[in-house]
C-alpha positions as CSV (number, residue, x, y, z in Angstrom):
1,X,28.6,-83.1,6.2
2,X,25.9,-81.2,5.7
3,X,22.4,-82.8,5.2
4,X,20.9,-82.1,1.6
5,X,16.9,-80.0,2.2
6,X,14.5,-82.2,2.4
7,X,11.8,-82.4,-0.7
8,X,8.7,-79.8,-1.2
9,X,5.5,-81.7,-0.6
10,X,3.4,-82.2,-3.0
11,X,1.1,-79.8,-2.3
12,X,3.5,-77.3,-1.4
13,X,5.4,-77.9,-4.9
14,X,2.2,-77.7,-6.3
15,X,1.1,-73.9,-4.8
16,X,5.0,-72.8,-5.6
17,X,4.5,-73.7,-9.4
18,X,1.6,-71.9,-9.6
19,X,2.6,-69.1,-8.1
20,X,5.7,-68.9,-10.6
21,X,3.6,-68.9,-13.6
22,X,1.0,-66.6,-12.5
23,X,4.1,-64.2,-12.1
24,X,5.5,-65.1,-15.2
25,X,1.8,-64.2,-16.6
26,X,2.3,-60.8,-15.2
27,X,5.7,-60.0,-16.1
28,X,4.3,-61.0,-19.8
29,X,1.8,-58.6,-19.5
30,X,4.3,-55.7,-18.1
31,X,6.1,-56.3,-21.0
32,X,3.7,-56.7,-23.3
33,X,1.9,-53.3,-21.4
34,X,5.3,-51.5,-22.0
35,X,5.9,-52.2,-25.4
36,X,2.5,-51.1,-26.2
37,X,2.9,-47.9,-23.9
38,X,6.1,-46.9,-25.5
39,X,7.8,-47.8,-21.8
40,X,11.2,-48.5,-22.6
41,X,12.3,-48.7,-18.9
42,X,9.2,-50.8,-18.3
43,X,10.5,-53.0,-21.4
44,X,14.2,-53.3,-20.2
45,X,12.6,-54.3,-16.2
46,X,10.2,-57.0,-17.2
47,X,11.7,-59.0,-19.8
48,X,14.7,-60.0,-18.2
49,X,12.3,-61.5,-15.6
50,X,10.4,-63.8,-18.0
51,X,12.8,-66.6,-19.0
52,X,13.9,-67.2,-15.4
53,X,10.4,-67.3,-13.8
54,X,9.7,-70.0,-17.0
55,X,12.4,-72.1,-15.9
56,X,11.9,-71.6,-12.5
57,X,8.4,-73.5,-12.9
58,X,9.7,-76.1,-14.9
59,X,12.2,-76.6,-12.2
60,X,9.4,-76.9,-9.2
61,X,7.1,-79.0,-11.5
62,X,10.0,-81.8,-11.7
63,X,10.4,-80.9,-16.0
64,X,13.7,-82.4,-17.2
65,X,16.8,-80.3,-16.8
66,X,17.7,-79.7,-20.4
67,X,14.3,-77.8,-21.0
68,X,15.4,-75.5,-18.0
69,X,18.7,-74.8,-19.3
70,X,17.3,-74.2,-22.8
71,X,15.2,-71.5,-21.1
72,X,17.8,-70.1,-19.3
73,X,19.7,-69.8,-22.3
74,X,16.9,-67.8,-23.7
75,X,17.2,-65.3,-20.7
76,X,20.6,-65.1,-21.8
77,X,19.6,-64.3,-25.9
78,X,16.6,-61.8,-24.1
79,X,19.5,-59.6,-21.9
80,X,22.0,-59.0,-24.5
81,X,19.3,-58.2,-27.3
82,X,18.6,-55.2,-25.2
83,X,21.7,-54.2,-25.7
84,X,22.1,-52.1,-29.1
85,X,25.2,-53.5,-30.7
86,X,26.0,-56.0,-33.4
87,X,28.1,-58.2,-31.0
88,X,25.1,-58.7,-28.6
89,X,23.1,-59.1,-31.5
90,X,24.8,-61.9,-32.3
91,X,26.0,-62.7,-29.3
92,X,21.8,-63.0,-28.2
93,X,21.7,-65.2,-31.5
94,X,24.3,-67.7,-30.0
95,X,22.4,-68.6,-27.3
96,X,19.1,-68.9,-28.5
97,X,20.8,-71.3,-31.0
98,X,22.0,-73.0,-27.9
99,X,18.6,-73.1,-26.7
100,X,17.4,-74.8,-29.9
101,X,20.0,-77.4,-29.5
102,X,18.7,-78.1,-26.0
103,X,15.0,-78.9,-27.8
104,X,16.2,-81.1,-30.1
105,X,18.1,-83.1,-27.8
106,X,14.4,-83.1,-25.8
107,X,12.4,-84.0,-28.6
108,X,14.3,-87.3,-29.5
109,X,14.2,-89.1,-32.3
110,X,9.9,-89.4,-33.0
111,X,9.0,-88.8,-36.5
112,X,7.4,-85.4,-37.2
113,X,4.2,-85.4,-39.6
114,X,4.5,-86.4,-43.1
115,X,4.5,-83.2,-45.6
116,X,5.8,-81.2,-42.5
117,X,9.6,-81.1,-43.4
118,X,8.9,-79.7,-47.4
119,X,7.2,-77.4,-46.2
120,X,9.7,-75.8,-43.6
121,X,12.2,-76.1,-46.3
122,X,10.7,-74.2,-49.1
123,X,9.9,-71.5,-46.0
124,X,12.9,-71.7,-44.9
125,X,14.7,-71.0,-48.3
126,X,12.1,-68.4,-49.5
127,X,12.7,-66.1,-45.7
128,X,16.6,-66.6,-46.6
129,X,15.9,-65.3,-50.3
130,X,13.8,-62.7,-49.4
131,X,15.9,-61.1,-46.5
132,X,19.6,-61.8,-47.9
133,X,19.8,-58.5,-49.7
134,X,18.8,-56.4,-46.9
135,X,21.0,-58.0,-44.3
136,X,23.8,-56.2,-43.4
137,X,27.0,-58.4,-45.1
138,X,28.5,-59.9,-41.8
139,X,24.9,-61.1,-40.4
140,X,24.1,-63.1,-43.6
141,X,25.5,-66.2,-43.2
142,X,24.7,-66.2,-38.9
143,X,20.9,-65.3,-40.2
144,X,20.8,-68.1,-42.8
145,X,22.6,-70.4,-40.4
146,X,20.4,-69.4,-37.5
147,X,16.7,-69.5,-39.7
148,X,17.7,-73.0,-40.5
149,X,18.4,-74.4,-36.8
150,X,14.9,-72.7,-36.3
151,X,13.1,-74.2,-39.1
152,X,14.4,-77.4,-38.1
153,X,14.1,-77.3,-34.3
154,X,10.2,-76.5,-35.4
155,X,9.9,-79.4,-37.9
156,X,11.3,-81.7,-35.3
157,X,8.9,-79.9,-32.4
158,X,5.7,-81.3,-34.3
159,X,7.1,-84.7,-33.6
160,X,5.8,-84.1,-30.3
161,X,2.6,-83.3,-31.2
162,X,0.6,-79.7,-32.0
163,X,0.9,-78.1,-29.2
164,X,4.8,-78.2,-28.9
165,X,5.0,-78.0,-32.8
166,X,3.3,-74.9,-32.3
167,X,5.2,-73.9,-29.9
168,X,8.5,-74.2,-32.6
169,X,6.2,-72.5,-35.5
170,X,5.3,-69.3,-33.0
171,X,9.2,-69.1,-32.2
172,X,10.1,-69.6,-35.9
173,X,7.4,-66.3,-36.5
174,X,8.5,-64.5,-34.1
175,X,12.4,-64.3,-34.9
176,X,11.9,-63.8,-38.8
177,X,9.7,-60.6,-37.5
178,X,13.3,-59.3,-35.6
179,X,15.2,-60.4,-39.3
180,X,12.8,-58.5,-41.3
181,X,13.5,-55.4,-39.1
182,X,17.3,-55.8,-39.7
183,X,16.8,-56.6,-43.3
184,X,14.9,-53.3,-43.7
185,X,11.4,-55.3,-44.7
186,X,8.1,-54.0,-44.0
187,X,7.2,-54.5,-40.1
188,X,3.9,-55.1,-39.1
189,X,2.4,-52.8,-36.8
190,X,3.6,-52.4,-33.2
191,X,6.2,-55.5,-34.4
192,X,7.9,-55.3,-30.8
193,X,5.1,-55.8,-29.3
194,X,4.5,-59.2,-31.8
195,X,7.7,-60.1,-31.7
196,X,7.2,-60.3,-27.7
197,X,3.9,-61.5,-27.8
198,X,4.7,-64.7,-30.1
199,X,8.4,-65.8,-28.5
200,X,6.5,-65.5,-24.6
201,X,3.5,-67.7,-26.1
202,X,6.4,-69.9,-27.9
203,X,8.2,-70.7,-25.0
204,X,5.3,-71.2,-22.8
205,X,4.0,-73.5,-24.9
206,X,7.3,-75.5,-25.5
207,X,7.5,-75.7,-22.0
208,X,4.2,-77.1,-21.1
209,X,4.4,-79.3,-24.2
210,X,7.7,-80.8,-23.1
211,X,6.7,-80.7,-19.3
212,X,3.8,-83.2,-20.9
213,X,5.6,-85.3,-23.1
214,X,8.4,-86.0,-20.2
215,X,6.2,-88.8,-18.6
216,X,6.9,-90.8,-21.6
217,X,10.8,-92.1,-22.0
218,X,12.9,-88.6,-23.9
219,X,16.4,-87.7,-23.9
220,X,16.8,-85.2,-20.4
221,X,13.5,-86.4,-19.1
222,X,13.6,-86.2,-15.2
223,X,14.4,-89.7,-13.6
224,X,11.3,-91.4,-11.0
225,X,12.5,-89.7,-8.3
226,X,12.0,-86.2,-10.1
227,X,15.8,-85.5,-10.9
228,X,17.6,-85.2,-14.6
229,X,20.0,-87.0,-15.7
């Protein structure tokens, strides 16, 4: 039988995780560098790299399983979105839904602000409205079905306080700037680059916000001895 690696030290774990998000800093800005550059190549290198370098951190810093696999399920939305074909497309949409399924599970079951849940509603129905005509037939119902897991997984964020609430109000942003694009809506300017700019700075802060909120008692939270159930 063989005997299981012995545990990081403290310190050591501590040096590893910061060295995983000051690369996960940089890949964001190779990305973000490439988008603006008009660097397809550079586009298609760095942001595989993101999601895993994310979960990789929350994995040395202890963070509860179910926020890693939410982020690796984001890695897997990020790859087949490069990929130019309706199946990824919605194939990419699948497992960012996933992924959404994996926060709710982490936020538990704490209220969310009063006022908070109208008003992600009457978003949520006027994005459907606006972007249902444009949308190619087979995507509608996906879309629709997909824009309310996301206005919901970012109502139930806030229950964990603003900065993970933000972090579900960023994501929210960032994926109705892809639907707009599909739905043949005015973009903003350099929208890849927004689009890339918000979901890195959505994630991050889901993460961190999660990462703090797992000291107290949530679904997934990583037992005493730094393992998930």
């Amino acid at each position: 039988m063989t005997t299981p690696p012995a545990p990081l030290a403290p310190r050591t774990r501590e040096r590893l995780a910061a060295a995983l998000l000051a690369a996960f800093a940089l890949a964001v800005l190779a990305d973000l560098g490439s988008l603006l550059a008009g660097a397809e190549t550079g586009h298609r290198i760095a942001k595989p790299l993101l999601m895993p370098l994310l979960a990789a951190f929350v994995a040395v810093r202890g963070g509860p399983r179910t926020l890693v696999a939410a982020l690796l399920l984001g890695w897997g939305g990020d790859v087949f979105l490069l990929l130019d074909a309706a199946w990824a497309f919605l194939a990419g949409m699948g497992l960012f839904a996933l992924g959404h399924l994996c926060y709710l599970r982490l936020f538990g079951r704490a209220a969310p602000p009063r006022g908070l849940g109208p008003l992600y509603a009457v978003l949520l129905v006027a994005a459907v409205a606006l972007l249902w005509p444009g949308l190619p037939a087979e995507l509608r119902l996906p879309v629709a079905g997909y824009a309310a897991l996301l206005a919901f997984t970012a109502w139930r964020a806030s229950a964990l306080g603003a900065v993970v609430g933000a972090g579900g109000a960023l994501f929210l942003v960032s994926d109705l700037i892809i639907a707009t694009g599909i739905a043949g809506l005015p973009q903003p300017p350099a929208a890849d680059f927004w689009i890339m700019f918000l979901y890195c700075a959505a994630q991050l802060t889901l993460a961190l916000g999660v990462l703090t909120a797992s000291a107290r008692t949530l679904p997934g939270a990583p037992a005493p001895d730094g393992r998930a159930g």
